[in-house]
N, C-alpha and C positions, 0 to 999 in steps of 0.2 A: 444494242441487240445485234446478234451476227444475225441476218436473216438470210432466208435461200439465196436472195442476188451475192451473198459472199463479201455485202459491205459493213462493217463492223462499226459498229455505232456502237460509243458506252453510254448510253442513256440517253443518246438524242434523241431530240422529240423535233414534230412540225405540225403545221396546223392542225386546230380542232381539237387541241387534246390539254388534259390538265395536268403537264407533267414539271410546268413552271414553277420556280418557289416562290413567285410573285404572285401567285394563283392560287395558294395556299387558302387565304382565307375566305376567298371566295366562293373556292369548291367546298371548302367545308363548310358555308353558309348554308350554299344549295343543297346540303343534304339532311339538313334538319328538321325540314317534315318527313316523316317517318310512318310507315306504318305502325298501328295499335299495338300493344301489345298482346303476344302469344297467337301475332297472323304469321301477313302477308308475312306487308310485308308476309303491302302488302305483305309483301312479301311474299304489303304486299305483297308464308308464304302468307305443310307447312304450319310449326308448330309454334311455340309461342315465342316470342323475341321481344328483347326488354328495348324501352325508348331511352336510351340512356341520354343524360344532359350535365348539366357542372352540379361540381357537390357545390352548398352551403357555404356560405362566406364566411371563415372562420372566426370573425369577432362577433356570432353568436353566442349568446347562452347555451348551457348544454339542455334544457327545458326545450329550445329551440332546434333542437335539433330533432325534428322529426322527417327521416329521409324517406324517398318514396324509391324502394326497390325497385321501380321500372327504369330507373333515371339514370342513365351514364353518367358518371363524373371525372371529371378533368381532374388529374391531378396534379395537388402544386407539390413542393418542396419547403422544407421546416425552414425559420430563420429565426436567428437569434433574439430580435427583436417581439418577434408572435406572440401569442398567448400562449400556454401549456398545452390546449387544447388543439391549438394547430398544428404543433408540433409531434400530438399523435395522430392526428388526425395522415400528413403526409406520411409518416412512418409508417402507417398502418398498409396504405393505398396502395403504397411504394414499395413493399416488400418482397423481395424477391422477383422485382423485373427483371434484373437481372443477377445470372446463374451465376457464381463462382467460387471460388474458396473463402471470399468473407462472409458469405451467410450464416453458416455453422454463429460465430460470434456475433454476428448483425442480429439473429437471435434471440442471443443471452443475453446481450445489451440491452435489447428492445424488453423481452421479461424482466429483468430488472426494472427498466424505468416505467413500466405498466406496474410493476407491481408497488410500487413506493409510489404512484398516484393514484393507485383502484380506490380508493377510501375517497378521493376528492372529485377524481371525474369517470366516476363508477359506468353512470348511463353512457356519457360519449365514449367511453373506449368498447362498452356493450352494443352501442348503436353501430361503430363503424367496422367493428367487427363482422358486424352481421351484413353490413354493406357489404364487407368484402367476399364473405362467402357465396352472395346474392347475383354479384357483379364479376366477379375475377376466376371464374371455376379452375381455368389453368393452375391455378397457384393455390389448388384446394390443400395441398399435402402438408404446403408451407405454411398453411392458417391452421389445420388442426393440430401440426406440432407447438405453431406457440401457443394453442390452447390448453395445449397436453403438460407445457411447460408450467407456463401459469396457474394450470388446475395443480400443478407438484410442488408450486412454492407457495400459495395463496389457498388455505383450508376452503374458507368459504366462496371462493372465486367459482369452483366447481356447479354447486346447485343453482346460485343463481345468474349464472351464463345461460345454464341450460332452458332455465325456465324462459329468458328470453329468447333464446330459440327455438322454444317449441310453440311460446306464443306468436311468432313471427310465420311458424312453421302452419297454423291452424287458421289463419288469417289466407294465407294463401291459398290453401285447400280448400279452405269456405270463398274465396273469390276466385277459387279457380285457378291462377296464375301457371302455368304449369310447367314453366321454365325454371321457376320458384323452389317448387315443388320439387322437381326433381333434382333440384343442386342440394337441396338440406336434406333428401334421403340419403345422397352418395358422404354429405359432410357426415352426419349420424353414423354411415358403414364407416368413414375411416376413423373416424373417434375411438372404436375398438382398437386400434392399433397403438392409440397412445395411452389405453388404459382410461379412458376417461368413462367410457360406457362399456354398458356388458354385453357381452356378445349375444347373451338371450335375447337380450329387452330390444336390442338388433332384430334377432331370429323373428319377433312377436311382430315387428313392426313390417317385415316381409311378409309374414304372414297374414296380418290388416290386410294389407295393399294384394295380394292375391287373391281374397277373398271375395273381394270384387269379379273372377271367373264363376261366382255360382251366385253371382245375379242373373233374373230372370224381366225379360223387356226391358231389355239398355240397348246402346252403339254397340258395337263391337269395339269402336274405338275410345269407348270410355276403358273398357276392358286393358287393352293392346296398351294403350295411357299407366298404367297402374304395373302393368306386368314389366312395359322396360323401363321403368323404374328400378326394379327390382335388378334385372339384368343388370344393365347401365353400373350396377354399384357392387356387383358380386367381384371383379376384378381385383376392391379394395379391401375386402372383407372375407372371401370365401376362403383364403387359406387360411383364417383363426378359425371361422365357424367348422370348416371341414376337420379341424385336431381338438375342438371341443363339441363341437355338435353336431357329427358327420350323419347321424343317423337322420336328423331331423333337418337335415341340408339336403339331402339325397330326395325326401318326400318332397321339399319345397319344388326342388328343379321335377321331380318327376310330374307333378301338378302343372307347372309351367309348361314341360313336355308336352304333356296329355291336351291342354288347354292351345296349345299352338299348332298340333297334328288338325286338329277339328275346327279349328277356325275359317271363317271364308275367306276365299283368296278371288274373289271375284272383280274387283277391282285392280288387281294388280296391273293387265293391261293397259288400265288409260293413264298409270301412272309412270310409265317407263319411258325412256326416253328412247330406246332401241327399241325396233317392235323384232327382231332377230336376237335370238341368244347366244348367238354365233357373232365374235370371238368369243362371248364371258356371257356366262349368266347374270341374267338385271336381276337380284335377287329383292325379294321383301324386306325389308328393313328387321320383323321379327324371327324371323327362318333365319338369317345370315346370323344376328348377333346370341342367337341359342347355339346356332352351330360352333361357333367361336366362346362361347362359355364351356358348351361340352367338350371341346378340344383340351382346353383351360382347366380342368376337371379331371380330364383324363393325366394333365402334367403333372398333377399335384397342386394345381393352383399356381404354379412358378412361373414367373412374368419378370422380364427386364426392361421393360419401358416406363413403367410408373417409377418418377419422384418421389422419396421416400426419405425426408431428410431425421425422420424421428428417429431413425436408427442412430444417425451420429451419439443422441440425449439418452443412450442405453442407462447410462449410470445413472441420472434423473425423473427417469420415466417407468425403468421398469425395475426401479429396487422395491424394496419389500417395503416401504414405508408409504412412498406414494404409488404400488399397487395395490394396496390396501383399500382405498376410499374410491370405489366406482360405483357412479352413479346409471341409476335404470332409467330410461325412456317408460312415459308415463303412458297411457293407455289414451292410442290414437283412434277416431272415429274419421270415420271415412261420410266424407257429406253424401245425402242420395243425390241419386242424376235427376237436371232436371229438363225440359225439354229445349229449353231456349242457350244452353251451354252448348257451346261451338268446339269441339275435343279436336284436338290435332290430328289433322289429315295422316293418315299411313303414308310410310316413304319406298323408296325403293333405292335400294344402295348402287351407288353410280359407280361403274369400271370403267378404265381402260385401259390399264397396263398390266401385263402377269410379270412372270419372270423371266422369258424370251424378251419384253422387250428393252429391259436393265443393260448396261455394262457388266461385264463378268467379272467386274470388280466388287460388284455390287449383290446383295439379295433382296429380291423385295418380298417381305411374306405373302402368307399364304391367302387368299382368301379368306378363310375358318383362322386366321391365327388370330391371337387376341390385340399380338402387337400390330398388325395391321388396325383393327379398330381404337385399339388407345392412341396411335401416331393419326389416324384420321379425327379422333375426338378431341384433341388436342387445338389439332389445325384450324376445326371446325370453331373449337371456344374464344381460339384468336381472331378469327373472322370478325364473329357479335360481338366482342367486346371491344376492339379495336377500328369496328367497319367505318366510324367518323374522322378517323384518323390513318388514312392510307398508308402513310410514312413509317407510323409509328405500328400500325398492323404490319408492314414488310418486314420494318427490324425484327419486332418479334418473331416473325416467324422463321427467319435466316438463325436465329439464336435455339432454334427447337434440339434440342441433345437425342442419341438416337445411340444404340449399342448394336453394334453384330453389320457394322456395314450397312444398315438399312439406305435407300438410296432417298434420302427427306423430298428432293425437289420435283421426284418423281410423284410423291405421295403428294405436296402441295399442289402440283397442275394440276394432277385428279381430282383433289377436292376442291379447288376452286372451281372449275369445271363441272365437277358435280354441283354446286351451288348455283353458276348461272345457269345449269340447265335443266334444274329442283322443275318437278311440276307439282302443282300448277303455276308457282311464283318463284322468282328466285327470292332467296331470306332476305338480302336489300338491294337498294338500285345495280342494276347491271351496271352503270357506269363505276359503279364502285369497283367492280372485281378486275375490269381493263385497267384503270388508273391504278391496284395493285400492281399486277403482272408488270406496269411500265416500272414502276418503285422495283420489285425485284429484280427487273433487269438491269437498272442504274445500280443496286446493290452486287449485281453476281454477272456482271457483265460477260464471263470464259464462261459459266458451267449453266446457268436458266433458260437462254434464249437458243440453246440447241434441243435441250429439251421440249420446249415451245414449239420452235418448230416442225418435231416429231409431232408432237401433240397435236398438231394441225394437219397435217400430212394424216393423221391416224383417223381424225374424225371426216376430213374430207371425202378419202376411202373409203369410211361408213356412210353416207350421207344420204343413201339407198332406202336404209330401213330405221333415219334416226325421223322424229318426230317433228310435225313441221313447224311448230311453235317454237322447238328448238335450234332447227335449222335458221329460224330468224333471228335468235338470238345471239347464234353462230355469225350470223351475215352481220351482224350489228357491233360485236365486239373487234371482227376480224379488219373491219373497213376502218374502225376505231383505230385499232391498234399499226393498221398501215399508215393511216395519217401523221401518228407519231414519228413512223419512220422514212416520211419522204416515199411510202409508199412503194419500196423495195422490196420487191417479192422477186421468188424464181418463178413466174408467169409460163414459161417454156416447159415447165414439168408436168402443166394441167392440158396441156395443146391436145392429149389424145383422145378426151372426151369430148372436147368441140363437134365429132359426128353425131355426137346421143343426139337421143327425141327431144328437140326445145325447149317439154316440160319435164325434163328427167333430172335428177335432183342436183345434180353437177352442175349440170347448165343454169339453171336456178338460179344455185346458192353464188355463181360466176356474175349473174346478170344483175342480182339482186345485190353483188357486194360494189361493182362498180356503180350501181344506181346510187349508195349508200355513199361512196366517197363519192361523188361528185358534189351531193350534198356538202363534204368537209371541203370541196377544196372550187372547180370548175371545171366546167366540161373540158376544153380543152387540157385542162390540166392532165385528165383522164385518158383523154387520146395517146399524150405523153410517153405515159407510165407502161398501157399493154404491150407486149407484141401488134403487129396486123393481123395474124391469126384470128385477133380476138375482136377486132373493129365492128364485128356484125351482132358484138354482145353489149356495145357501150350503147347505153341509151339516147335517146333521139339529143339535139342542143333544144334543151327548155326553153323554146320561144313560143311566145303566143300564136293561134291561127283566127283571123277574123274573118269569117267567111262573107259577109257584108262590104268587105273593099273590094273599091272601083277597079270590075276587071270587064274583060268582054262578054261574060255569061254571067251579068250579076243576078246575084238568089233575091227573092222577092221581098221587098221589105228595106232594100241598100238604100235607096234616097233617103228614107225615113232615119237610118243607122247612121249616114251620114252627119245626117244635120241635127240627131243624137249629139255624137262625138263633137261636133264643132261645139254645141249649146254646152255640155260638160267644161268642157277645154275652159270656155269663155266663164266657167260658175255660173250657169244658168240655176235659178232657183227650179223647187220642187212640180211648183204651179208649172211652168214658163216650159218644161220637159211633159209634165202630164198633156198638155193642152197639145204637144206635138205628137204622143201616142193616141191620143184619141180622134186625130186625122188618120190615121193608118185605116184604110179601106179593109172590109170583109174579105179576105182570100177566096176564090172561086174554088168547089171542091175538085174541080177537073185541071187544077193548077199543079203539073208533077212541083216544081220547085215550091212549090210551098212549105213551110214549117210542119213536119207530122207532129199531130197531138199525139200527146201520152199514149199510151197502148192500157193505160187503166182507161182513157176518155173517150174512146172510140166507140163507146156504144151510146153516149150520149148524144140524144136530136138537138139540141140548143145549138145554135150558131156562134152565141154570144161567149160559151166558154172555148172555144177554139181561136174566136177572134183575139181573148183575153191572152190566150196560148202565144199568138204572134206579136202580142205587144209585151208577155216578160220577156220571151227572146231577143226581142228586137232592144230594149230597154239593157238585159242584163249582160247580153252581147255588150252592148257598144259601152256599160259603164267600165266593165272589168277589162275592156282592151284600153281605155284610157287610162286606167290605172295599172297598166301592165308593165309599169316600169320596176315594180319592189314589190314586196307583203306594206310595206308602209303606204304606199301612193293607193292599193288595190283596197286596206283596210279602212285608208281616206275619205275613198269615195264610196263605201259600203253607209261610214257614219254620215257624213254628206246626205246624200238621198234617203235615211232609212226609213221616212215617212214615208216615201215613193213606195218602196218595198210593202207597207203597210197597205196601201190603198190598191195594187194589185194585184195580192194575193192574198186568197179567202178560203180555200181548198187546199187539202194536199198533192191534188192532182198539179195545180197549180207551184210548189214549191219542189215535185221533182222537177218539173219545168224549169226552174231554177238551176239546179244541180244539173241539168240534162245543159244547158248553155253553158254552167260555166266546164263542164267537162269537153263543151268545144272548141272553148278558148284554148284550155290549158291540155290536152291529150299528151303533150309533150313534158309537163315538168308537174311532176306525180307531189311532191313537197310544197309545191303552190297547191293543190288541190285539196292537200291533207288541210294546210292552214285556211284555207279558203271556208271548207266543209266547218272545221272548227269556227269560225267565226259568223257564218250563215247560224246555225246551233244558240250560241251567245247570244247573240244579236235577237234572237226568236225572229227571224226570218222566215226561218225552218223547222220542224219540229223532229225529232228522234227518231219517231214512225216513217215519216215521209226519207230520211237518211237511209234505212233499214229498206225501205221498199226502193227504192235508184238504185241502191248497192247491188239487189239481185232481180234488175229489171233484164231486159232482152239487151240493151244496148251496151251493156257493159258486161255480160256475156263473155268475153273474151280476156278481161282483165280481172275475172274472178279467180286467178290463179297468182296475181300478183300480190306482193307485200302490201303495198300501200290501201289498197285497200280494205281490207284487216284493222289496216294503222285509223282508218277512219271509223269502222263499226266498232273497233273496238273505244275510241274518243268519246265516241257518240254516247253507248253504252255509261261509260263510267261519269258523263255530265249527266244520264237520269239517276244514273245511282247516288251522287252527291245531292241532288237537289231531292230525291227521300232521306236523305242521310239530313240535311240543313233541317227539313220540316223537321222531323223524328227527336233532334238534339233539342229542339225547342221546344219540342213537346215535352220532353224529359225536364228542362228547366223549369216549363210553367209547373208539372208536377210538383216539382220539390218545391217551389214556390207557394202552392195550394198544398204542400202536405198530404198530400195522396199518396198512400203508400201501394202501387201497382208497379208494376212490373213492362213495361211497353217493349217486344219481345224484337229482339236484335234485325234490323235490315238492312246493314251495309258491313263488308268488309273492314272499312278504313274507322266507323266509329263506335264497334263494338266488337270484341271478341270474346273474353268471359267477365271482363269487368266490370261490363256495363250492366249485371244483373244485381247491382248492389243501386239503388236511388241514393243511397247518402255520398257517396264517390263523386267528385265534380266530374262536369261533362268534358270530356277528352273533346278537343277538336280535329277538324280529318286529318290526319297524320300521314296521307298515303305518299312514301315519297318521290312518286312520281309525278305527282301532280301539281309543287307549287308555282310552277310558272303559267300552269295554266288556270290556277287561282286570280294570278296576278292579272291575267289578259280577262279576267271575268270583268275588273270593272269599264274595260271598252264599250259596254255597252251605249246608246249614245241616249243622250238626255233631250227631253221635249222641250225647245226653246219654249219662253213666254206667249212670243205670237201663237205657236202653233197649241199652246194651253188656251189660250181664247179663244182657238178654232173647231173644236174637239167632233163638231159634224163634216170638217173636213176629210176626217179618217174612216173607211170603212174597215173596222178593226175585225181581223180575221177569229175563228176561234181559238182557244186557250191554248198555248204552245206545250211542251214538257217544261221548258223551266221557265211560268209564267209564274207571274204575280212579287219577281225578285224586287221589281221597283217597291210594289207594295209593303213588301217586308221592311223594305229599309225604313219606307213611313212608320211604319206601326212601328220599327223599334226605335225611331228617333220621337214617336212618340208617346212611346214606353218610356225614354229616358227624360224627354221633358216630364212626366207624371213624378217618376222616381224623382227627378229634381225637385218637384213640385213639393212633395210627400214628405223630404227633408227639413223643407221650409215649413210651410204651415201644415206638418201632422194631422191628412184629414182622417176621416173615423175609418176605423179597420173595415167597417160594411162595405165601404164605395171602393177601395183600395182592391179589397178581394173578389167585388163584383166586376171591376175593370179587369182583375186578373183572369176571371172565369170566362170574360166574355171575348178577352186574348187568348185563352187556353178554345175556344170553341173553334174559332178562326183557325187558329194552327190546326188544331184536330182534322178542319175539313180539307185544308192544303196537303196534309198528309194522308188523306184517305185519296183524295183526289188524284199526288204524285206518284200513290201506290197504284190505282188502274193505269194510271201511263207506264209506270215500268212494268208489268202485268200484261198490258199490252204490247209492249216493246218487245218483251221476251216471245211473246207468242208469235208476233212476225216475222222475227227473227227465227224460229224454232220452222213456225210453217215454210217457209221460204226455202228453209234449207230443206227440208224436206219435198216441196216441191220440185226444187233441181236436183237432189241426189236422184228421184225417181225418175224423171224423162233421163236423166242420161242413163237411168242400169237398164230404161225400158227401150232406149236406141241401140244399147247395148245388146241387148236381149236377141230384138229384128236384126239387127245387123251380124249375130253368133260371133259377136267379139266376147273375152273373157274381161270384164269390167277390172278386176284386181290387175292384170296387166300393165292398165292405162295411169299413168302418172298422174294425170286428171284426176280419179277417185280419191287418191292418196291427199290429194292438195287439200280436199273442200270437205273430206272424213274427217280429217283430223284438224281442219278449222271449226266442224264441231264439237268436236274434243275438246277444245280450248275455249270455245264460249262456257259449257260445262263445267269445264275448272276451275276459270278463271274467276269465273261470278257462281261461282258455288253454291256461298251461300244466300245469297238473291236466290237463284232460282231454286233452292229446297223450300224456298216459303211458298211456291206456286208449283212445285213438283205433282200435287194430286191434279191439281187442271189440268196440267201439261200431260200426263196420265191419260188424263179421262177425252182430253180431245185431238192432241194431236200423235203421243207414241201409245198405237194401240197395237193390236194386235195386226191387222191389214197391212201394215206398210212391210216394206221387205229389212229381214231379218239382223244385215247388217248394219242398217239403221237404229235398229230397235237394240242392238245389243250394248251399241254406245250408252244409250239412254239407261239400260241395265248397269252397267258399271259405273256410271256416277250414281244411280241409285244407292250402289251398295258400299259406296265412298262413309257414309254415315247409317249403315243397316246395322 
């Protein structure tokens, strides 16, 4: 990459990053948890997105072949030695990757040898047919020409293709899949062009799916769901419909008109990334792509961006013998809505480029052009379907063909950019879309990375009014992508905003990106790299502070911390360290150096919980400065002592105590604190709530405008959301184990989105893929030796954490599976089998009812809290006649409630009426309150 510094690197890379080919298999390992599908993807976000994984090993049967359309498949290549079937099978998959003049015959070859085995492997050429239309949307044109082909040489090929794909089609629609759904309505529009279907039995089925506008108490976005369907496919369709059925094309769109004028746009703002509409309007996703069909409408329907290879097969396709036999789409019902169906978030179409900022060698269309949306759709289907394979996503998309000069690489930053900065999720891991951008730079080394570079320059300059969840993931990709290059930037070009206000979005995204490489690389390293200019933005050198070392003004409590540290050092057992904190003398209250309690604890008269206060500090101080050499030495001695942890902490007042020490340790190195918090969490050291209340106590005040800590509520959060998510799946298994046909209504992101409303479908597991390495560190938890199992009054066990009772679980399923073992061998009577099961289903029940008021209440402290400090600062703001929108500060901690919102969406829609009735009411001030209105109306 040329970057600003003018040093021209073709694809080098340097630490931190995955641009190694020795690294190949391991980044693609790490990205195979995945969000559900039709999220997050999460997406983890945000509509629905297929989990794609390897086809079927081809020395199956064709009986066996029943593929699961969520599933990526890897594709191999035919060889001589295979079966019949694998050699359509590659043929099929492989089809038109790539563009050139042998397709036209690659084609006809392939029609032929489909058609001289339909009689033998009728279903697998029907099955992976329909994969391909499920899976490969790019390469739609080139799948319904050869169906078009096929349906011309093969009489009876025709009806029953169809019927398999309208069975496949009605499957979807009854489970919802909506990725699904919308690729077989666009296949069904281009099938008219091969003569395969009638353009009415088209017309009827637009008409179905419109139909859906003159329901009464739905979403809106079951609505919007149904409608760009329609749109989405008119591109492929509307110039046959408009010269046979212009009249009743005209009503369809004016219906869609009408239904898109009156629709609510209330939500629009929490979904944009720019809160300015100024350079470009952040349009709605259904407003832009109607404007862009009436444009398209107004041409005659004439388009030069769509693939279109059925034209070559004129004499094939459109003579009078095989136009003769076209088949009608049979009469589609549309499933009713029901309440636990999770419909795809509304989007907002991301800008940033017009036509000023192209070479004037170049055109980029219009906004409202269609070819802007077909070359963005395009881009968009390479992403998903490509996103596990970086490499092979680059090439494809350097291969994208484009007519009239369009400037492509212009259009690919955009939408790649548009994806990581999708709200509320990006469609997959952010790390996926940098590890792109690196692939296209080692692809396009003279012409991508000047481009980039504007691109960055462009959002930088925006960084005022872009969103701050965004902004992070701006700081995340950018520190990313310097690490690859040695961290050559033009640094000199940003020196003039170095005067803003400290919290002003520049300064920020500056402080927060060098905080981020130092992570990839070391401080010093960092020093390096800036100007001096910039010295007063690099963060502190991450060393620990012990306030308890031997100085001349030692704080009260140092002898005891001392001979702490030394007893550590030496592996003093658990006992042999209690026995030393319970010498530590009662502090005098008239003692300034004393440890202050909690500011939750101050109104308590007990002595005894204050004393307990100076003995976790004293305790959590001195273990975590001994372990202050790595996350391994610190996580050491967390497992070490955890017993210790148990016996002095019984309260939550007590575990921010916790958190309040080790934030005096570590004030300096923000990434030990992230990992720290996370393993306090794990460990149930700490519970979720007591996390949520430190975050926004008084002492940390100051750092509520920083990344990291974000980076921790939001950790927090998503370990109660899994551990509802773990009960919930289990609950769903013992159902279908008991044959209960209920319905148990979706709670989590990562393991349900609409599939889960089917009990007969196996239980998907969390798929979020951001999460599995912090799967992996879940089993650190530390194990109760023997001794301390024959001591069990040794422990005064505090009460129930957020993710308590995981030990439990593992018994009961390890003794689930001794039963099942058991059950194999000597077959006992069905009564006791199913009474054991009822009495495991009652248990789970109550873990899930129980894990649901912990995230119930998580939410609500977290909601109150925030509410709490937006009011004192608009009510300082107020006294003081400062204008609050001004102040950088409101901008920061608004739209990090934005982002709880979003983010866990739909978590909090299941407790939105509480959340209603007690904390956004009508009292609180208005800017407040209108947030909470527009995720309202996310799903109204």
């Amino acid at each position: 990459m040329t970057t600003k510094g003018g040093r021209n690197r073709n694809g080098g890379v340097g630490g931190g990053g995955y641009s190694d080919d020795d690294d190949d298999d391991s980044h693609g390992k790490s990205q195979q948890r995945q969000r559900s599908s039709s999220s997050r993807h999460h997406h983890h976000h945000h509509h629905h997105r297929s989990d794609r994984r390897h086809v079927q090993q081809p020395n199956q049967t064709s009986q066996q072949y029943s593929y699961d359309p969520n599933k990526r498949r890897k594709l191999g290549g035919p060889n001589d030695e295979e079966l019949t079937e694998d050699k359509i099978q590659a043929a099929l998959l492989t089809l038109g990757q790539k563009l050139d003049s042998t397709l036209e015959q690659t084609l006809r070859d392939l029609c032929t040898t489909l058609c001289n085995d339909l009689s033998k492997h009728k279903r697998t050429i029907f099955d992976f047919l329909n994969q391909c239309i499920q899976l490969v949307p790019e390469r739609l044109t080139i799948y319904s020409t050869l169906v078009g082909l096929l349906h011309a040489s093969v009489i009876t090929f025709g009806s029953d293709f169809l019927d398999t794909c309208i069975s496949a089609f009605k499957e979807s629609l009854l489970l919802y899949k909506f990725e699904i759904i919308q690729r077989y309505v666009r296949f069904f529009s281009d099938l008219i062009n091969v003569k395969f279907l009638s353009p009415s039995s088209v017309l009827t089925l637009y008409d179905t799916l419109i139909e859906t506008t003159t329901e009464t108490n739905i979403p809106q976005v079951r609505t919007d769901f149904f409608v760009s369907c329609v749109l989405t496919s008119l591109p492929y369709s509307g110039k046959i419909l408009s010269e046979k059925h212009n009249t009743e094309l005209s009503r369809l769109l004016y219906t869609i008109d009408k239904y898109i004028y009156n629709r609510s746009k209330i939500h629009v703002p929490i979904l944009q990334v720019w809160t300015s509409i100024e350079p470009h309007p952040q349009e709605e996703y259904l407003d832009c792509l109607l404007a862009q069909i009436k444009r398209l409408n107004q041409d005659e329907w004439a388009e030069s961006q769509i693939f279109r290879p059925y034209y070559s097969y004129a004499d094939t396709l459109f003579s009078d013998i095989s136009a003769s036999i076209v088949h009608d789409l049979p009469t589609i019902i549309i499933p009713a809505h029901r309440g636990e169906i999770i419909y795809p978030l509304p989007k907002i179409v991301f800008r940033m480029f017009d036509y000023t900022d192209v070479p004037e060698d170049y055109v980029l269309p219009g906004a409202h052009a269609i070819e802007r949306y077909l070359i963005e759709d395009e881009i968009t289907n390479i992403l998903h379907t490509f996103h596990m394979e970086r490499k092979d996503c680059a090439m494809q998309l350097t291969q994208i063909r484009s007519k009239n000069k369009i400037p492509i690489n212009y259009m690919m930053i955009e939408v790649i950019f548009g994806h990581l900065f999708m709200l509320p999720r990006s469609p997959h891991l952010e790390l996926f879309y940098g590890s792109l951008l690196l692939e296209l730079c080692k692809l396009q080394p003279s012409t991508l990375p000047p481009v980039l570079v504007q691109a960055v320059e462009m959002l930088f300059e925006r960084l005022t009014t872009m969103k701050t969840s965004c902004v992070e993931r701006f700081v995340k990709w950018f520190s990313y992508h310097l690490s690859n290059f040695q961290f050559t930037w033009a640094w000199q070009d940003w020196i003039d905003c170095l005067d803003e206000n400290p919290e002003s979005p520049k300064i920020k995204f500056i402080r927060e990106t060098l905080q981020r490489c130092m992570r990839l690389s070391f401080h010093q390293r960092v020093i390096d790299f800036v100007p001096e200019q910039f010295y007063k933005l690099i963060p502190n050198k991450p060393s620990p502070v012990f306030k308890f070392e031997e100085n001349d003004a030692p704080v009260f409590g140092s002898e005891y911390a001392q001979l702490l540290v030394k007893k550590i050092r030496e592996r003093a057992s658990a006992e042999e360290l209690l026995r030393i904190l319970n010498t530590v003398p009662n502090p005098s209250k008239d003692d300034t150096s004393v440890v202050a309690p909690s500011t939750s604890t101050t109104n308590q008269s007990s002595n005894e919980l204050t004393y307990t206060m100076v003995q976790i500090d004293i305790f959590v101080s001195s273990l975590l400065w001994v372990g202050s050499k790595s996350f391994t030495h610190s996580f050491a001695a967390l497992a070490k002592y955890h017993q210790l942890f148990k016996i002095l902490i019984e309260s939550e007042e007590q575990q921010i105590q916790v958190l309040k020490s080790m934030y005096e340790i570590w004030p300096n190195h923000q990434q030990m604190m992230v990992v720290l918090v996370d393993k306090l969490v794990k460990t149930q050291i700490v519970e979720c709530s007591a996390v949520a209340n430190w975050i926004f106590s008084s002492e940390l005040g100051s750092e509520l405008t920083n990344f990291y800590i974000w980076e921790i509520l939001s950790s927090t959060i998503e370990k109660m959301n899994r551990q509802v998510e773990k009960h919930h799946n289990e609950l769903l298994d013992l159902r279908r184990q008991l044959n209960i046909s209920a319905t148990v209504q979706s709670v989590t992101s990562a393991s349900v989105r609409t599939d889960t409303i089917s009990l007969n479908e196996p239980v998907v597991p969390p798929t979020d893929e951001k999460t599995s390495e912090e799967n992996k560190m879940d089993e650190d938890v530390p194990t109760i030796n023997e001794e301390e199992k024959t001591k069990p009054n040794n422990l005064k066990r505090r009460r129930e954490s957020d993710d308590d009772d995981d030990d439990e679980n593992n018994e009961d399923n390890g003794e689930q599976q001794d039963s099942s073992d058991k059950m194999q061998i000597s077959h006992p009577p069905m009564d006791e089998a199913t009474a054991k099961l009822h009495e495991k289903y009652e248990i789970v029940e109550e873990r899930l009812s129980h894990a649901r008021e912990q995230q119930k209440k998580l939410y609500l402290i977290v909601f109150q809290r925030f509410i709490m400090t937006l009011s004192d600062f608009l009510n300082e703001c107020e006294s003081k006649n400062v204008d609050p929108v001004s102040t950088p500060w409101l901008k920061w901690i608004m739209e990090r409630l934005q982002e709880i919102f979003l983010i866990y969406y739909e978590q909090v829609f299941q407790y939105v009426s509480t959340f209603e009735s007690l904390i956004f009411t009508s009292d609180i001030d208005f800017s407040i309150l209108e947030v909470f209105q527009q995720f309202c109306a996310l799903r109204a």
